[in-house]
Structures are given as structure tokens and as C-alpha cells.
N, C-alpha and C positions, 0 to 999 in steps of 0.2 A: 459065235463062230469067228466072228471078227477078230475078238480080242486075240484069242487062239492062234488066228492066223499070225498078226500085229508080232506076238511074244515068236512065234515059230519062223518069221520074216529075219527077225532080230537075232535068231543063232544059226542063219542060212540055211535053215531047211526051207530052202525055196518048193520042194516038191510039196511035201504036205503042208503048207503053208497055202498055197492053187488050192489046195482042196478043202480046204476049210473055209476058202475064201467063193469059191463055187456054190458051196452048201450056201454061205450067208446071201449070194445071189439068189439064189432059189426060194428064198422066203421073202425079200426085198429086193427086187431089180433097180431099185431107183436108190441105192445104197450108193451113193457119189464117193467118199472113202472107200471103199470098197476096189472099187474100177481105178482108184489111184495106184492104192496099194498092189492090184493087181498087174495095173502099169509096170510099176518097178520091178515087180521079178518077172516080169516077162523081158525086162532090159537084162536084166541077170542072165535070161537065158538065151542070150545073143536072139529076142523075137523082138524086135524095131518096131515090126509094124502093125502087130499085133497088139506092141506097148502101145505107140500113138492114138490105136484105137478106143484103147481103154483108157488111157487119159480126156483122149477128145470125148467119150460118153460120162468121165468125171463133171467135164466141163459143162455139159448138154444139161445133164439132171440138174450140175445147182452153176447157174455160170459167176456167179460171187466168190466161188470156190478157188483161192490163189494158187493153193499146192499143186491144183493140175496144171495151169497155166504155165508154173514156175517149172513144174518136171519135164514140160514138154519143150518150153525155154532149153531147159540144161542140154536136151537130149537133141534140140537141132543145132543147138551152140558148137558141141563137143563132135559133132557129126559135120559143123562148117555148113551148117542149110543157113545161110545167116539171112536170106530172104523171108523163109519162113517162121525165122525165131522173131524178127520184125514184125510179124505179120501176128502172131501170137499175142507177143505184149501190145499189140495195137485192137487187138480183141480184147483183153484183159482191161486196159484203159478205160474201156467204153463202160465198164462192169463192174471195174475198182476202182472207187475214185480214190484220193490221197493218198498213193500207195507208193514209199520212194524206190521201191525196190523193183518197181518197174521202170522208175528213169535209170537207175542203176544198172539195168539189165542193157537196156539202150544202148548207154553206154560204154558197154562192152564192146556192143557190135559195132558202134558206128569205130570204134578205134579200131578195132582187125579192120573193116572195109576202109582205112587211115582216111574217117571222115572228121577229123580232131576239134575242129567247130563244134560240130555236133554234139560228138562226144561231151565236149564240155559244155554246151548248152544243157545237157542233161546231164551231168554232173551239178550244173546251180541250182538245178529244181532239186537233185537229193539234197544240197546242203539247207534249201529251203526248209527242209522240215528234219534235217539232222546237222544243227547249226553246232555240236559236241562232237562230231564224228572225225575224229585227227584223220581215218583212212581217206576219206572224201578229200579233203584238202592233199595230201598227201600225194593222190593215185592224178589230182585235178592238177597239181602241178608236175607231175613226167609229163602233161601234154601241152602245157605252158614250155616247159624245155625244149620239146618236142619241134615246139612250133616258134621255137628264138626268143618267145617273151619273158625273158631274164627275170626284172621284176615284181613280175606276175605270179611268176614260179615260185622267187624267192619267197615271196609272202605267204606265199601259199604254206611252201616246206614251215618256215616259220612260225605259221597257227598251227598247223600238226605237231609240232615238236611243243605247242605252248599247250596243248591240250591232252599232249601224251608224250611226257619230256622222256619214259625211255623208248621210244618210238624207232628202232635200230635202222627202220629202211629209209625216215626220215631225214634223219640226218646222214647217212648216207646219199642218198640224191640231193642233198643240197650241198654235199660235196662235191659228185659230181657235176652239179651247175656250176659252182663255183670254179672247178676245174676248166671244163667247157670254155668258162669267160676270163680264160690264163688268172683266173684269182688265187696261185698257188699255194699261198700262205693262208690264207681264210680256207682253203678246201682243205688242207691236212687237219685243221684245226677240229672241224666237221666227222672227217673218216677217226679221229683220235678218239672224238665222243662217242661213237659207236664202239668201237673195243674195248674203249671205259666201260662200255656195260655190258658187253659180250665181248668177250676174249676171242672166241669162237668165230664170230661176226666176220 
């Protein structure tokens, strides 16, 4: 019934999709996929709270289980509960360990609530364990700029463009940094490389 449901989720027949997924409860209530999946199209069907609850019983049956943590992450993120999406990955911590995509998650929130410290404190624990990840460097220096440290920033743009040389948003904000600090001549140079590889850009 799952899978049924899974395939019928996936061409938006959210209706019979609930109902396939219902059946699969009725023979296994402790089916923790299940109560995920059922999560999601309950968001589908503008039911918030009804999702929350069937993620939070995702949670309950297996609390190892990321995917609910993470949907319910999404869904107080996208909704600005940004106390409770805190409150989320700080449950998920206790249950996931080495997981980078809960500092990264963090790290979202603490820059909307423009806690930029923060934010980039947990950006060094994601690059701890994604030391190839040009986006982490990339995203860590807008808040190096953010917060005047020229340098910091630059280096930053620098290892993203050296780890993904056509990285279009990279050298882009290292344009803009360079602009920012009247480097007018080195910043055109920067916005040039990006059209060089997107015309479009």
C-alpha cells in the first residue's frame, strides 16, 4: 500500500494516495514513513496542523528518522515559526548525530533572525564534514560581507570558485565585494567571468 501510495503521491493524486496510505496504517500503525508521507500531502492540502502531526508521530515511532525532522524544519521555516524550527533541529541533534545538514539548517535561521555569528558558526561545523562543498564557502562568505570582513569573504568566494570554477553566483559576490571596497577594476573583472559562462547571468 505504501508503495501505491509513494507512486500516486508522485503524479499528485493526493486524494487516493491518503487512502492507500490509511490502508497501510491499518495493518502497521507504527509505519514512521508512512506518517511522513502523509505529512506532505496533508501540506498539499493547505492541513498545517494536521501535517505537523503526522510528522511529529513520524518522529515518535523512529526519532533517528531525519526526513521528518527535516519536513517539519521546512514547513515552520517557510511559515517564519523560526523559534520552533530551532527548537526542531535541536531535537533532531540529540538523535542525529554528525548530521551537517542540521547546522545548515541553523544556519538559515539564525541569518533571517540576522544572528550572522551564529549563522556562520554553523556554517564551520557544515564545512567540517563537507570540506568540497564550494556552496558552504560561497553562502559563508555573503555573511563575511555582510558583516565588513572583506578578507574573510574574499577567501571564502575564492575556495568556491577553486572548488567549482563555473560557480556563476560566486564570482558574482566576489564582484560585488570587490565593488563594495571601490575595487572597481578587479570587480568588473569578476562580473565579466560570470557572462563568460552564462551569457544569461
Amino acid at each position: 500500500f505504501f508503495n501505491k501510495a509513494h507512486v500516486l503521491y508522485f503524479k499528485k493524486n493526493f486524494d487516493d494516495s491518503l487512502i492507500y496510505l490509511n490502508k497501510a496504517l491499518d495493518l502497521n500503525n507504527k509505519y514512521f514513513e508512512c506518517y511522513n508521507l502523509k505529512g506532505l500531502i496533508l501540506l498539499k492540502q493547505n492541513s498545517e496542523i494536521l501535517a505537523i502531526e503526522s510528522f511529529n508521530r513520524s518522529i515518535k515511532i523512529n526519532p533517528n528518522y531525519f526526513e521528518g525532522y527535516k519536513n517539519l524544519f521546512n514547513l515552520y521555516n517557510q511559515t517564519n515559526q523560526l523559534d520552533n524550527a530551532l527548537k526542531i533541529l535541536d531535537e533532531a541533534s540529540k538523535n542525529i548525530k554528525n548530521n551537517y545538514e542540521i547546522h545548515y539548517f541553523r544556519s538559515l535561521i539564525f541569518e533571517k533572525q540576522k544572528k550572522l555569528n551564529q549563522a556562520i558558526d554553523e556554517l564551520n561545523q557544515c564545512i567540517e564534514y563537507k570540506k568540497d562543498n564550494s556552496e558552504l564557502f560561497n553562502l559563508r562568505g555573503l555573511l563575511y560581507t555582510n558583516l565588513n570582513k572583506f578578507e574573510l569573504a574574499q577567501a571564502d568566494f575564492n575556495t568556491s570558485i577553486k572548488l567549482e570554477p563555473k560557480k556563476l553566483s560566486a564570482y558574482h559576490n566576489m564582484g560585488n565585494l570587490l565593488k563594495k571596497n571601490n575595487k572597481y577594476h578587479d570587480a568588473i573583472k569578476f562580473y565579466k567571468k560570470s557572462t563568460e559562462i552564462d551569457e544569461l547571468y
